[in-house]
C-alpha positions as CSV (number, residue, x, y, z in Angstrom):
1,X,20.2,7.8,-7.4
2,X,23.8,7.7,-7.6
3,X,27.2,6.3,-9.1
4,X,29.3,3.2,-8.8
5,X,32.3,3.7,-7.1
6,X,34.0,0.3,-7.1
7,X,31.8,-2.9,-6.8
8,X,32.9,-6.6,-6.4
9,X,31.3,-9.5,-8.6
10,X,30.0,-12.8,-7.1
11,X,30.5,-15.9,-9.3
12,X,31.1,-18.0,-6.0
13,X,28.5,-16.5,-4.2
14,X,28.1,-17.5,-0.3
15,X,25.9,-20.3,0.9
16,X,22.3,-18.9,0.5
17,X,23.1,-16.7,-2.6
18,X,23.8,-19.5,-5.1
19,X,21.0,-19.2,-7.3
20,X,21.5,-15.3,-7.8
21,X,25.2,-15.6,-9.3
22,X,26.3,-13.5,-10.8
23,X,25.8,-10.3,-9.2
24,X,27.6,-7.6,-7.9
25,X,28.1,-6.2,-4.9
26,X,28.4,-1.9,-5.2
27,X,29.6,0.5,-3.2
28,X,27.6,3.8,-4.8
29,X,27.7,7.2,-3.9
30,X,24.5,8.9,-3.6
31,X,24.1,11.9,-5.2
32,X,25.7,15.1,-4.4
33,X,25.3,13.9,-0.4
34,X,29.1,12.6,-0.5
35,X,27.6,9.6,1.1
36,X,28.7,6.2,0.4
37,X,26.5,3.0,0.6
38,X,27.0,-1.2,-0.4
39,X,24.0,-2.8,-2.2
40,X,23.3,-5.8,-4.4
41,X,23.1,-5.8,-8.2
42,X,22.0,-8.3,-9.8
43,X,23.3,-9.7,-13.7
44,X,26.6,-8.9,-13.4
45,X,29.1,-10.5,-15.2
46,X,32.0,-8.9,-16.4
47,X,33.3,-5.6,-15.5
48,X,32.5,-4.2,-18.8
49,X,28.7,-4.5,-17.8
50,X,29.5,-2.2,-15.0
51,X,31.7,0.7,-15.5
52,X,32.6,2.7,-12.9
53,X,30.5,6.1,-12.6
54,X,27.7,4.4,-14.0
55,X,24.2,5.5,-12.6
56,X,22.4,3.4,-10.3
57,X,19.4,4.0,-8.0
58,X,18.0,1.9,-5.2
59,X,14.7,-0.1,-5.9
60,X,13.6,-2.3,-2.7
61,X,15.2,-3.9,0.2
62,X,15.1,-7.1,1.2
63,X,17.0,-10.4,1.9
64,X,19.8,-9.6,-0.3
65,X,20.3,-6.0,1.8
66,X,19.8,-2.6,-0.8
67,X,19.1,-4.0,-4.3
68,X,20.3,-1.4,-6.7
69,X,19.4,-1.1,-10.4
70,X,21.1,0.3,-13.2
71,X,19.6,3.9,-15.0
């Protein structure tokens, strides 16, 4: 588990991602590690559904890369 740092969100998502928009794309930092890491998010719309500092944990891996989910 860790925090949002900054993130990005998708609503013109690259080819292959299209049916996931929107999403966001997180860079979190894990825990008290001071390690840094990107994963995908999804249902992400607006920035207010995402504040920075908000908890998030990884839950699988797979084609979209680390898929985080909020706590």
């Amino acid at each position: 588990a860790g925090k949002v740092v900054t993130y990005t969100i998708m609503t013109v998502p690259p080819a292959g991602f299209e049916n996931l928009a929107p999403y966001a794309w997180v860079v979190m930092e894990l825990g008290d590690y001071n390690l840094r890491i990107s994963g995908f998010l999804a249902n992400i719309q607006k920035p207010e559904d995402l504040p920075i500092g908000a908890a998030v944990k990884v839950v699988d891996f797979d084609d979209r890369g680390i898929v985080l989910e909020k706590m």
